[in-house]
C-alpha positions as CSV (number, residue, x, y, z in Angstrom):
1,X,0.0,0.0,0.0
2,X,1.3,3.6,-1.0
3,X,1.5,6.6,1.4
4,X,-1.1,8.3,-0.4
5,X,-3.1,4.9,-0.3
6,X,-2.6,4.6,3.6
7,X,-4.1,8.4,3.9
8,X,-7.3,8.1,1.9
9,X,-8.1,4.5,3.6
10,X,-7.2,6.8,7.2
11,X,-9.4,10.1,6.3
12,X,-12.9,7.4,4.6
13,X,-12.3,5.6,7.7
14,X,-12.2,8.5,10.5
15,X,-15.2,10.1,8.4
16,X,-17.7,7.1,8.3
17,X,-16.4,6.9,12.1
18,X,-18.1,10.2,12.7
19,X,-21.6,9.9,10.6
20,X,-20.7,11.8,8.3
21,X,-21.0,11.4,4.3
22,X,-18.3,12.2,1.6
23,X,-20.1,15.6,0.9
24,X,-20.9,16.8,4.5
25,X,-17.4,16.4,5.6
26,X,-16.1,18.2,2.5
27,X,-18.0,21.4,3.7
28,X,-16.6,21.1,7.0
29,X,-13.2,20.8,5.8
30,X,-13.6,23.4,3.1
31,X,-12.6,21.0,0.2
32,X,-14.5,20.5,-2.8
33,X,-16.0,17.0,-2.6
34,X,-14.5,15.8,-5.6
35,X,-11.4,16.7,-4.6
36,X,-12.5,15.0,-1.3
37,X,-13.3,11.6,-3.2
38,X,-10.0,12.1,-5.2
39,X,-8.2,12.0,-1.5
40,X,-10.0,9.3,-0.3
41,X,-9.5,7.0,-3.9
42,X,-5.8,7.9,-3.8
43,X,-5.9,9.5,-7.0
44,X,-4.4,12.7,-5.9
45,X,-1.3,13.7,-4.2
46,X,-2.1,15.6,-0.7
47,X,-0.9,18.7,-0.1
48,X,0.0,20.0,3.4
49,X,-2.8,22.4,3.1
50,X,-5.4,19.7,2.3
51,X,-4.0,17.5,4.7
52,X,-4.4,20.7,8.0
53,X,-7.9,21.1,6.4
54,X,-8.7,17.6,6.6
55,X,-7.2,16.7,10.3
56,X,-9.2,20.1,11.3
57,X,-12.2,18.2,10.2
58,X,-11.6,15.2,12.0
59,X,-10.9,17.6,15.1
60,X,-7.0,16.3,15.2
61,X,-3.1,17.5,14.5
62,X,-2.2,16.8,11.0
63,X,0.5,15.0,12.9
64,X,-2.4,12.6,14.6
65,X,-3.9,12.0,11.0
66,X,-0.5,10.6,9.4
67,X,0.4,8.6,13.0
68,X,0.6,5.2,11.8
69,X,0.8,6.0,7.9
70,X,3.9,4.5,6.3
C-alpha cells in the first residue's frame, strides 16, 4: 500500500467513524467533494494544506492523521 493509499483508507475511515457522508465532511473541511473523493480513492497527491484542512475536520493535528501511515 502507497502513502497516499494509507491516507485516503485513514481520512474514509475517520469520516464514516463520525456519521458523516463524503459531501458533508467536504464542507466542513472546506474542500471540494471531488477533490475530497480524489483524496480518499488515492488518486491525488495531498498537499500540506489539504491534509491541516482535513485533520481540522476530523478535530485532530495533521500529525495525529499521518500517525501510523507508512
Amino acid at each position: 500500500m502507497t502513502v497516499q493509499e494509507a491516507i485516503g483508507a485513514k481520512v474514509r475511515k475517520m469520516r464514516k467513524e463520525r456519521g458523516l457522508s463524503q459531501e458533508a465532511f467536504a464542507d466542513r473541511c472546506g474542500i471540494n467533494r471531488g477533490h475530497m473523493g480524489q483524496v480518499e480513492r488515492s488518486e491525488k497527491d495531498v498537499t500540506i494544506s489539504t491534509l491541516r484542512k482535513i485533520s481540522r475536520g476530523l478535530g485532530m493535528t495533521v500529525s495525529q492523521l499521518l500517525d501510523g501511515v507508512t
